[in-house]
LUMKELUM-408721 format. One record per residue (C-alpha): residue number from 1; x negated, y negated, z. Coordinates in nm, 2 decimals. Last residue first. Layout:
<NUM,<X,Y,Z>>
...
***
This chain:
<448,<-6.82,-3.48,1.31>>
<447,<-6.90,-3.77,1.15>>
<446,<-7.19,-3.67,0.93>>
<445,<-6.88,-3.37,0.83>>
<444,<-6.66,-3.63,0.75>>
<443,<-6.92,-3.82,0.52>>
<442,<-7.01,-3.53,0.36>>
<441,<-6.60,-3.46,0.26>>
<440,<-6.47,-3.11,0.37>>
<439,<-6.41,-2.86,0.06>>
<438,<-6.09,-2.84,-0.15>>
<437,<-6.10,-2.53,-0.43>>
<436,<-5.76,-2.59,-0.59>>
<435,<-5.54,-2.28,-0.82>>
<434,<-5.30,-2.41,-1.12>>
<433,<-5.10,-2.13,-1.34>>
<432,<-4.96,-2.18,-1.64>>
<431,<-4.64,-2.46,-1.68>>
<430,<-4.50,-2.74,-1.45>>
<429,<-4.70,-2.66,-1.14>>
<428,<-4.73,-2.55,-0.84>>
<427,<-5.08,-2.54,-0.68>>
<426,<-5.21,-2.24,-0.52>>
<425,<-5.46,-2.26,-0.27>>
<424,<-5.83,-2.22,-0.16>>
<423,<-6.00,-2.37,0.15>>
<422,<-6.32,-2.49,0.23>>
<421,<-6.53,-2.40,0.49>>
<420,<-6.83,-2.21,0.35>>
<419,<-6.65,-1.87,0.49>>
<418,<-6.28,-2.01,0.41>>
<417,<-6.36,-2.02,0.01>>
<416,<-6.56,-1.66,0.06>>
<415,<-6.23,-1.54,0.24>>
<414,<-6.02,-1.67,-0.03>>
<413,<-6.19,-1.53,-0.32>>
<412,<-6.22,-1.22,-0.16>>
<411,<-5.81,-1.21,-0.11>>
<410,<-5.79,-1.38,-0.51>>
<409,<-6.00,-1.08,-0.66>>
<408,<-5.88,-0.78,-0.42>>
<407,<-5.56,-0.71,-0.61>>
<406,<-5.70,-0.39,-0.77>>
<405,<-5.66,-0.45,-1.13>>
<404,<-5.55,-0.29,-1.42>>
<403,<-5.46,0.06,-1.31>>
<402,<-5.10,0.00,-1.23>>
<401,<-4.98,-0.30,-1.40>>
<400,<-5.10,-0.64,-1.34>>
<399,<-4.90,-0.89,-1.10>>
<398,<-5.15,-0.79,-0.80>>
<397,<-5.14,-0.81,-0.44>>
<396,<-5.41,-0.56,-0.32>>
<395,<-5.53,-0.79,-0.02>>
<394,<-5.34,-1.08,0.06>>
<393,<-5.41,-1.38,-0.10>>
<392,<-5.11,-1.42,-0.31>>
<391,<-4.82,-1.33,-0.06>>
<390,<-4.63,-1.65,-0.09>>
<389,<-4.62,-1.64,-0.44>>
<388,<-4.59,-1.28,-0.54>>
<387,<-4.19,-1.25,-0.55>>
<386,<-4.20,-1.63,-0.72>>
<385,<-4.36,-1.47,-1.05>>
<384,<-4.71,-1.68,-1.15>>
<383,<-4.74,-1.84,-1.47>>
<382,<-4.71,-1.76,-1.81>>
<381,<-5.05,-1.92,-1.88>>
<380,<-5.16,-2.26,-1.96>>
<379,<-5.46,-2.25,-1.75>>
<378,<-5.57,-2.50,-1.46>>
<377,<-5.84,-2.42,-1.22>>
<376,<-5.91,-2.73,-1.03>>
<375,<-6.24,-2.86,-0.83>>
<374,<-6.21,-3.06,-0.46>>
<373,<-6.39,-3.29,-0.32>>
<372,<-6.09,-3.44,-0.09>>
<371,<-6.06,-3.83,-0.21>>
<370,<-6.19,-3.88,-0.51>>
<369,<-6.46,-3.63,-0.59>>
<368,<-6.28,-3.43,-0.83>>
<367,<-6.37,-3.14,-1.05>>
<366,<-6.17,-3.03,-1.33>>
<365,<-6.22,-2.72,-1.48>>
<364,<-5.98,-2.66,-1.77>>
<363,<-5.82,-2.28,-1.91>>
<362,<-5.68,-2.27,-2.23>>
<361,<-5.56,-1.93,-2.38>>
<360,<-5.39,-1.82,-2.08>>
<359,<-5.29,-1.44,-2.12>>
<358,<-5.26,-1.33,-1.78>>
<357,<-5.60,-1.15,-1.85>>
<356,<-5.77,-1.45,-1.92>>
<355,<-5.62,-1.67,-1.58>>
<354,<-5.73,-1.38,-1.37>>
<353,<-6.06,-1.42,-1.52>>
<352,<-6.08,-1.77,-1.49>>
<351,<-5.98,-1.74,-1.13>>
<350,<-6.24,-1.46,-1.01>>
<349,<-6.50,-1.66,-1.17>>
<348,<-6.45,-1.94,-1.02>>
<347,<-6.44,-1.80,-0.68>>
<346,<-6.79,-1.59,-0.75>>
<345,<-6.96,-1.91,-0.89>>
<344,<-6.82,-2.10,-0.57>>
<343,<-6.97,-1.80,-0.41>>
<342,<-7.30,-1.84,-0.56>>
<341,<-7.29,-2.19,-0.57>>
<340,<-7.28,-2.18,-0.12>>
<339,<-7.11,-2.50,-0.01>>
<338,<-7.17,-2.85,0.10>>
<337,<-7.03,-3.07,-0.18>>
<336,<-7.17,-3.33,-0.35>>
<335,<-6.91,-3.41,-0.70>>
<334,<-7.15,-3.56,-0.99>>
<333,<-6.91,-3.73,-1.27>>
<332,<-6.90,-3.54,-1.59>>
<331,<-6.56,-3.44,-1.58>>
<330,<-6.26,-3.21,-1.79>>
<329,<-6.49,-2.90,-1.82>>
<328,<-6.31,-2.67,-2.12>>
<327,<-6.28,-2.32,-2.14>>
<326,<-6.13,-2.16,-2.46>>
<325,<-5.96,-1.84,-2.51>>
<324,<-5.95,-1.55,-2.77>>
<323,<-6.05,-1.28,-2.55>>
<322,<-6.38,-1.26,-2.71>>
<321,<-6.39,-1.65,-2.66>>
<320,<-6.40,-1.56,-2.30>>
<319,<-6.71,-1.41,-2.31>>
<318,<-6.88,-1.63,-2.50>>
<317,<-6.74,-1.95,-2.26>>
<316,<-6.86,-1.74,-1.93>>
<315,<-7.19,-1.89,-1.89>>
<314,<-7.16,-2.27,-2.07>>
<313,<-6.86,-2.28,-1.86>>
<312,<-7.02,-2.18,-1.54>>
<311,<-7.34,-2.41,-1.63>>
<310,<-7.09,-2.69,-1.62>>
<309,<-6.86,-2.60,-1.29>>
<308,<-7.21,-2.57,-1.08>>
<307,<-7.36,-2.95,-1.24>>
<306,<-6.97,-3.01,-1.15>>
<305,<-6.95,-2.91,-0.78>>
<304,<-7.25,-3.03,-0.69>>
<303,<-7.44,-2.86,-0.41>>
<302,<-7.54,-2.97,-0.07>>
<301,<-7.62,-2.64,0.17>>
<300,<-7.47,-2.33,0.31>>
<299,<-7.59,-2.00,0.27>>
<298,<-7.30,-1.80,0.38>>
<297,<-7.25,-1.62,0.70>>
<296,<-7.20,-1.27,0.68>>
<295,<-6.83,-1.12,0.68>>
<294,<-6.93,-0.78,0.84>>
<293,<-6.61,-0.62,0.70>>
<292,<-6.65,-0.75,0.33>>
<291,<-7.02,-0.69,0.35>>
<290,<-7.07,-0.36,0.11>>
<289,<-6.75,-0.51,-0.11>>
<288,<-7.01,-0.85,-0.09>>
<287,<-7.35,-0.70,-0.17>>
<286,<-7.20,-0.47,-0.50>>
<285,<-7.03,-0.87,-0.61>>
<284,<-7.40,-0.99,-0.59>>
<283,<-7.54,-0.74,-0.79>>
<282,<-7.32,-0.78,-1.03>>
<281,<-7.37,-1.10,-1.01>>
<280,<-7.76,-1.04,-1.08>>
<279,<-7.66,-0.80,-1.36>>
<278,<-7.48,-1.09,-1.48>>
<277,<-7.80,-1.35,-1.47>>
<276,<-7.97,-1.13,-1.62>>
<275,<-7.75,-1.06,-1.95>>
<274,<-7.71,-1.41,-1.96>>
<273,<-8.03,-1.50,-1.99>>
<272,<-8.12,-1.20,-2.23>>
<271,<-7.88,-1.31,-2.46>>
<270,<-8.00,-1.69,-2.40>>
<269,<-8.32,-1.57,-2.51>>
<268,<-8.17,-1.37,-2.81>>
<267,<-8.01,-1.70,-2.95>>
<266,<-8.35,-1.91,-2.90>>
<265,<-8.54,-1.70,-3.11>>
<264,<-8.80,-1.43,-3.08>>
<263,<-8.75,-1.32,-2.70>>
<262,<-9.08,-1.20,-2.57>>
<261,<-9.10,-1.40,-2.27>>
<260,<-8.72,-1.29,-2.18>>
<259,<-8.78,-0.85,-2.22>>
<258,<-8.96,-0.83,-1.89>>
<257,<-8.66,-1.01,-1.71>>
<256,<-8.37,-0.80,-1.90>>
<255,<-8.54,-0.50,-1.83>>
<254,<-8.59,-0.54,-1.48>>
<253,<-8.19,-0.67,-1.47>>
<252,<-8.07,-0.42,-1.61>>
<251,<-8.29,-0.15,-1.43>>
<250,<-8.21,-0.32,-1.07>>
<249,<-7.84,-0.29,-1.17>>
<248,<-7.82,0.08,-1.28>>
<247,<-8.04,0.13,-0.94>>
<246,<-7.81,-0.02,-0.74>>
<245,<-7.51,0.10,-0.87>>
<244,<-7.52,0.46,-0.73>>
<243,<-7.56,0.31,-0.41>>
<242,<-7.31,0.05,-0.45>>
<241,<-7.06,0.32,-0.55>>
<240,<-7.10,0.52,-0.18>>
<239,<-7.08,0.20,0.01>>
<238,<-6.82,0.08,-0.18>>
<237,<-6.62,0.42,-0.13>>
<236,<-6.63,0.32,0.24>>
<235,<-6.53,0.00,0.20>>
<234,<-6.24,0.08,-0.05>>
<233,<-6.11,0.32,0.22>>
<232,<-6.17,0.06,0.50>>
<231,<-5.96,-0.16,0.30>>
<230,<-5.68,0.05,0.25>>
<229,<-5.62,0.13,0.56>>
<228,<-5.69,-0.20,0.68>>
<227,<-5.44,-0.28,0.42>>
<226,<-5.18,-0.01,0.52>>
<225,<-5.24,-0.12,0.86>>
<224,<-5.15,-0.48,0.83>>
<223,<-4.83,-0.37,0.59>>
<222,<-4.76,-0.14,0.88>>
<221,<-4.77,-0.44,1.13>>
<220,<-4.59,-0.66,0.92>>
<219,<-4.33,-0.40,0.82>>
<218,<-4.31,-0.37,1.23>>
<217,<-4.28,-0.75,1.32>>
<216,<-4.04,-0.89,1.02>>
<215,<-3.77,-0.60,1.13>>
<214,<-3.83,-0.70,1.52>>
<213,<-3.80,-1.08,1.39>>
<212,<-3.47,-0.95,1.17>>
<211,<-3.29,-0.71,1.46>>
<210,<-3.39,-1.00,1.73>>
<209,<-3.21,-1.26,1.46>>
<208,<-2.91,-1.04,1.42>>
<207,<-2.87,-0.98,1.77>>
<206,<-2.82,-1.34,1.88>>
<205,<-2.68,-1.42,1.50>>
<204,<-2.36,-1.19,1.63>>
<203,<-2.38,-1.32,1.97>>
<202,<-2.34,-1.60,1.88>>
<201,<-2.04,-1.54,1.68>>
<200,<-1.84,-1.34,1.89>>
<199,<-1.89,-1.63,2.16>>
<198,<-1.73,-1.86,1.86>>
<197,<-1.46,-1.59,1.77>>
<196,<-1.34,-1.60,2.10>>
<195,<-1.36,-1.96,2.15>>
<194,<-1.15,-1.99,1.83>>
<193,<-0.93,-1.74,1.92>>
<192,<-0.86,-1.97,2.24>>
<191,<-0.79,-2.32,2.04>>
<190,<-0.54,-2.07,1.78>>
<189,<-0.36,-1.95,2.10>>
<188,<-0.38,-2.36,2.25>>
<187,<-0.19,-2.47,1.93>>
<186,<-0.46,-2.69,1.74>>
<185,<-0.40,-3.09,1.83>>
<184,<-0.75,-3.23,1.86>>
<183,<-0.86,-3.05,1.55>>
<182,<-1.12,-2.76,1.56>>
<181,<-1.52,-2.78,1.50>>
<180,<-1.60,-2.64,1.21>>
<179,<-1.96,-2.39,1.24>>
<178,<-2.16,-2.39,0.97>>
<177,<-2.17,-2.01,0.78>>
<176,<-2.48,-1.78,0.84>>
<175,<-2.32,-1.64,1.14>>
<174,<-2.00,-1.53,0.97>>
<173,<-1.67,-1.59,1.18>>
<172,<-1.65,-1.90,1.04>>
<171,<-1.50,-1.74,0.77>>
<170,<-1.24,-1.59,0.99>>
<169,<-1.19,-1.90,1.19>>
<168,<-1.09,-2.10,0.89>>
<167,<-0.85,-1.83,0.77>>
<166,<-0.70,-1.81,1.12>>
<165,<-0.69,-2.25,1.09>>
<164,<-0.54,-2.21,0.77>>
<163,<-0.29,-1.97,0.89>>
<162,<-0.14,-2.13,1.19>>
<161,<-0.13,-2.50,1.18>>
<160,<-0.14,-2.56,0.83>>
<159,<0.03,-2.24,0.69>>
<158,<0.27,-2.30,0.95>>
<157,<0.37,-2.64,0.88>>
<156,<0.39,-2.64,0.50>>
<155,<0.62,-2.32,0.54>>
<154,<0.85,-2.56,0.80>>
<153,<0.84,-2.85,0.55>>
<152,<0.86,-2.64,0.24>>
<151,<1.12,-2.45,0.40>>
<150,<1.35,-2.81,0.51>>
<149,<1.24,-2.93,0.18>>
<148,<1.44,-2.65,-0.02>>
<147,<1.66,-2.58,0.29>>
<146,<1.79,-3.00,0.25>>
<145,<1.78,-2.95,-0.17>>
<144,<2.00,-2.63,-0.17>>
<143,<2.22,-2.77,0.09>>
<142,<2.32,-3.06,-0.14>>
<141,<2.35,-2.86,-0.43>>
<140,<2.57,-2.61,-0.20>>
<139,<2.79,-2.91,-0.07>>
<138,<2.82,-2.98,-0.44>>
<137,<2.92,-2.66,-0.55>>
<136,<3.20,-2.57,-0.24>>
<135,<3.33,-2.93,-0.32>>
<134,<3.38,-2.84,-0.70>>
<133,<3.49,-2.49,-0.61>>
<132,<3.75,-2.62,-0.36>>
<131,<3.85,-2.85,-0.56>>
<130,<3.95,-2.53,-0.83>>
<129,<4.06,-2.33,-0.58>>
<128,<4.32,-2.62,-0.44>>
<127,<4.43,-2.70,-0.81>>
<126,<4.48,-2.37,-0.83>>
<125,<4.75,-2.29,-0.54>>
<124,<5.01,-2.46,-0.70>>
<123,<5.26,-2.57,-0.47>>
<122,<5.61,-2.43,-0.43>>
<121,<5.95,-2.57,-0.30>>
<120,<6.26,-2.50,-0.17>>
<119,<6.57,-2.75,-0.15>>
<118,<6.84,-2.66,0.11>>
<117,<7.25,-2.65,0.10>>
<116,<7.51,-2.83,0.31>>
<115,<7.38,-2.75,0.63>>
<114,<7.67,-2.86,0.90>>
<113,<7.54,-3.19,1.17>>
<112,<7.78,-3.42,0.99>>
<111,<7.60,-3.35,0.64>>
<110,<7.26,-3.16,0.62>>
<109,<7.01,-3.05,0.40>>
<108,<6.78,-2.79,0.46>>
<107,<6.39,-2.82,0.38>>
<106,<6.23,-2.45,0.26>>
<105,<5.88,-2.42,0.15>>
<104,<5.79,-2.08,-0.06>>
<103,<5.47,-1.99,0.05>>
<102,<5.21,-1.83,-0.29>>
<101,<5.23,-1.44,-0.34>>
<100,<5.50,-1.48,-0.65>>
<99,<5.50,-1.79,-0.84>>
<98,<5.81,-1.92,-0.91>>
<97,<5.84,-2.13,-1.24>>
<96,<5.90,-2.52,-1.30>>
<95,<6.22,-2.70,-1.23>>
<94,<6.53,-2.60,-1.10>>
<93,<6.91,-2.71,-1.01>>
<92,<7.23,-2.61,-0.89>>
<91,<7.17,-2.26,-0.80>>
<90,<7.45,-2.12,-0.59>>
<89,<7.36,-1.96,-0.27>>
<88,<7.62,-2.06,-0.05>>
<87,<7.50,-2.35,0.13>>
<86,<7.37,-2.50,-0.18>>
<85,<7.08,-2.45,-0.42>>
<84,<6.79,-2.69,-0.51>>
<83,<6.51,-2.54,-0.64>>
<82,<6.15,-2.68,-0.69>>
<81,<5.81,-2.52,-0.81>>
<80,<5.47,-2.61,-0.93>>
<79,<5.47,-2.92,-0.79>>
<78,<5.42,-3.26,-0.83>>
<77,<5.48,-3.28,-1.19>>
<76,<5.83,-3.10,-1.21>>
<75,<5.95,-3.38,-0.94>>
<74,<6.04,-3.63,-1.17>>
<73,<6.24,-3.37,-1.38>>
<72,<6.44,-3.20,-1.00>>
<71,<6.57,-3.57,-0.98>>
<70,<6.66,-3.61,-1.30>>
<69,<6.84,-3.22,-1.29>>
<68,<6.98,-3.34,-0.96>>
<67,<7.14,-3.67,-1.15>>
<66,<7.28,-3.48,-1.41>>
<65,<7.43,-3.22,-1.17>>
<64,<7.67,-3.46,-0.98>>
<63,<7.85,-3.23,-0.75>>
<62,<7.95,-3.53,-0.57>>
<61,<7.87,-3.38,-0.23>>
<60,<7.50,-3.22,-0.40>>
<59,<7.47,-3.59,-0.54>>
<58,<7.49,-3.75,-0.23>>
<57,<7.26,-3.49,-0.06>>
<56,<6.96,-3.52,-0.33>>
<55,<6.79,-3.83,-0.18>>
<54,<6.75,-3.67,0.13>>
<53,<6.68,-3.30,0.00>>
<52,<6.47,-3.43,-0.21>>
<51,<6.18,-3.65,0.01>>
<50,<6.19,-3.33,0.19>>
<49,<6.15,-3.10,-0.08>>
<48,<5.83,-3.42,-0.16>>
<47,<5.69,-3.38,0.22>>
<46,<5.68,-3.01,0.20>>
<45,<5.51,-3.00,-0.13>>
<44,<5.26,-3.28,-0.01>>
<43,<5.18,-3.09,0.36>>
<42,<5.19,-2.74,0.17>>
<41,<4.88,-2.95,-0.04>>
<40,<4.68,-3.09,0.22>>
<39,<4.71,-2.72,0.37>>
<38,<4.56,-2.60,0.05>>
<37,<4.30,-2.87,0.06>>
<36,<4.20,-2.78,0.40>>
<35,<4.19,-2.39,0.35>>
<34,<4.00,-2.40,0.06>>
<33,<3.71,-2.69,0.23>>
<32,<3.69,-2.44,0.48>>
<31,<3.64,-2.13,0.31>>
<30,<3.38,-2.27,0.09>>
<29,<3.23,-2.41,0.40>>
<28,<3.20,-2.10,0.55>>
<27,<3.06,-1.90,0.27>>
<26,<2.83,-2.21,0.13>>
<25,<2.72,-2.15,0.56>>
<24,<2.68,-1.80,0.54>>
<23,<2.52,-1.72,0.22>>
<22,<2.28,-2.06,0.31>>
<21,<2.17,-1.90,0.64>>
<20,<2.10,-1.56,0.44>>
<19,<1.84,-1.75,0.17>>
<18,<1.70,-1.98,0.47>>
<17,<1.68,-1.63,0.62>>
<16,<1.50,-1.45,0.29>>
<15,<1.27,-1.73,0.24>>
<14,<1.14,-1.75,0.61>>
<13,<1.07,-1.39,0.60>>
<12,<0.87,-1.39,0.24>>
<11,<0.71,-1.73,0.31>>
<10,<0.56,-1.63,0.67>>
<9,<0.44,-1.27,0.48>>
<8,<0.29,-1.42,0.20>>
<7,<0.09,-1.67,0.44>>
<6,<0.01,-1.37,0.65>>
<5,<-0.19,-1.21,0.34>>
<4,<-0.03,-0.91,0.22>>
<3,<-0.19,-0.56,0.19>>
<2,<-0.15,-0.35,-0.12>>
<1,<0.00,0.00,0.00>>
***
């Protein structure tokens, strides 16, 4: 069975007894006004046979016939029926036609104190129905319109008092919804519900907020453990890959060293260059997954950020051209810094590369010495998703598919940042991707 709201129910019941009321009373009043007009009617008849029999008695002595039947003509308007007859029955006049079922009114007529005769007399019941139907309509127009307003009045009253407030209540019975305080004049039941339902209510978002910070507290202990977990895995296969890299590494790089006086041209120095100087990144990156837990203090000193973003670009722009992007330095202006360049190189690196295998095609350094020395990775790139946004720098949080990257890159990246004392963040922008390398000023650190 389809439930019914209380409103439907209210109009429903209040409609079918404003619909019996008005049966009754359009019955009683039809009946009424009927009775009344028939009555006003008898009284007419009787009055006129009256009116008759005293004009009439002359005539009824004189036998004078003519002037009964002219009497008996003027009357054959008035009513439906009229006889005069005398004492002994005889008929000495009529007009109009007996109708059977309606009172026959009878008014003697008298001589000397003996009854002479009597005129009877009929009215015509229709003229009284048909009055009373015109009355009985109008009087039911009339009550039609007072119980039309009279129920939207007394439905308009209820729904406002009764149901909206319930309805109002209900909704507010959801802790997440504001709170409406009620009206000055709200029936006292409704004013108590209300306190119900607040206390309900309260204690509702009471438990509901101890259920969500205890909710929050365990998956942020397991996720804490998982990545421990994780980490100290990864730590202790980095120990076991690092040595095994080691002496790859060492090679390269002896190689590369005792191949760079004997380079025949320019392009196969810089080759050679750049081959050692990545095997001695690589080298680097082996020392910090063996470090992560130990965190060792960097080797802080004064560096500038743009001499370090310049021979970055020049480093990494062949590479990145494979990938069919294009690194560009947006400054020229010296940006002193204290800082370790081999970590800022590491940072850097980790950003571009992200950047690359998003699918930026243009990615800008900009270093900035007004205000907060700072340097910007921007990239026009598809951007970051908003489920991975507040969770960026934790450890194996990735937007790459399964096997494409570990998640590590940005959480190193920060850690290094924080270990020379600046601070790494994501920047929302407009379009691509924008991270911001901030470091202390040299003047506040002199004050300090």
């Amino acid at each position: 069975m389809k439930r019914r709201s209380l409103a439907f129910r209210l109009t429903v019941i209040l409609a079918v007894a404003w619909f019996a009321l008005f049966l009754m009373l359009g019955a009683v009043i039809w009946q009424s006004t009927q009775r009344l007009i028939q009555e006003a009617q008898a009284d007419k008849a009787r009055a006129l046979a009256t009116q008759l029999a005293t004009i009439s008695l002359d005539a009824v002595l004189l036998r004078d016939y003519g002037t009964l039947e002219r009497y008996l003509t003027d009357l054959a308007g008035a009513v439906a029926y009229a006889e005069i007859r005398r004492a002994d029955g005889q008929v000495l006049g009529q007009t109009g036609q007996h109708l059977p079922g309606v009172e026959l009114l009878r008014v003697p007529m008298r001589a000397a104190g003996e009854q002479i005769g009597e005129v009877l007399a009929q009215y015509d019941p229709q003229p009284a129905r048909r009055a009373a139907w015109q009355l009985a309509g109008l009087m039911a127009l009339a009550l039609t319109s007072f119980s039309g307003l009279t129920f939207w009045a007394l439905r308009r009253l209820l729904l406002s008092r009764l149901v909206a407030p319930v309805a109002a209540l209900i909704e507010q019975a959801d802790p997440e919804r504001m709170v409406t305080p009620m009206a000055a004049d709200t029936p006292t039941e409704v004013a108590d519900l209300a306190a119900a339902i607040g206390g309900l209510r309260e204690r509702i978002g009471r438990h509901i907020a101890e259920a969500e910070e205890a909710a929050h507290a365990r998956n942020e202990a397991l996720r804490r453990l998982c990545s421990e977990q994780r980490l100290a895995a990864v730590g202790q296969l980095a120990g076991e890959v690092a040595h095994e890299l080691n002496t790859p590494l060492s090679n390269i790089l002896g190689y590369a060293q005792s191949a760079l006086p004997g380079a025949a041209d320019a392009e196969q120095r810089d080759a050679l260059m750049t081959i050692e100087a990545q095997a001695r990144r690589a080298g680097q990156i082996v020392r910090d997954m063996l470090t992560a837990a130990r965190a060792p203090a960097p080797s802080l000193q004064v560096i500038d950020l743009e001499a370090i973003c310049a021979a970055f670009v020049r480093l990494v722009t062949p590479l990145a051209r494979k990938q069919d992007a294009i690194i560009t330095l947006e400054s020229t202006a010296p940006v002193p810094v204290r800082g370790d360049a081999a970590r800022v190189e590491q940072i850097l690196f980790n950003l571009v590369f992200n950047a690359v295998q998003a699918g930026a095609s243009e990615i800008r350094l900009i270093p900035s010495a007004t205000g907060t020395p700072e340097v910007t990775v921007a990239d026009n790139g598809p951007g970051l998703p908003e489920t991975v946004r507040t969770r960026l720098f934790e450890p194996f949080v990735t937007t790459k598919p399964a096997g494409q990257g570990t998640g590590l890159g940005l959480a190193i990246s920060q850690r290094l940042a924080r270990e020379m004392g600046a601070e790494l963040e994501w920047v929302e922008s407009d379009s691509g991707s924008r991270f911001r390398l901030a470091f202390p000023s040299l003047v506040e650190e002199s004050q300090s």
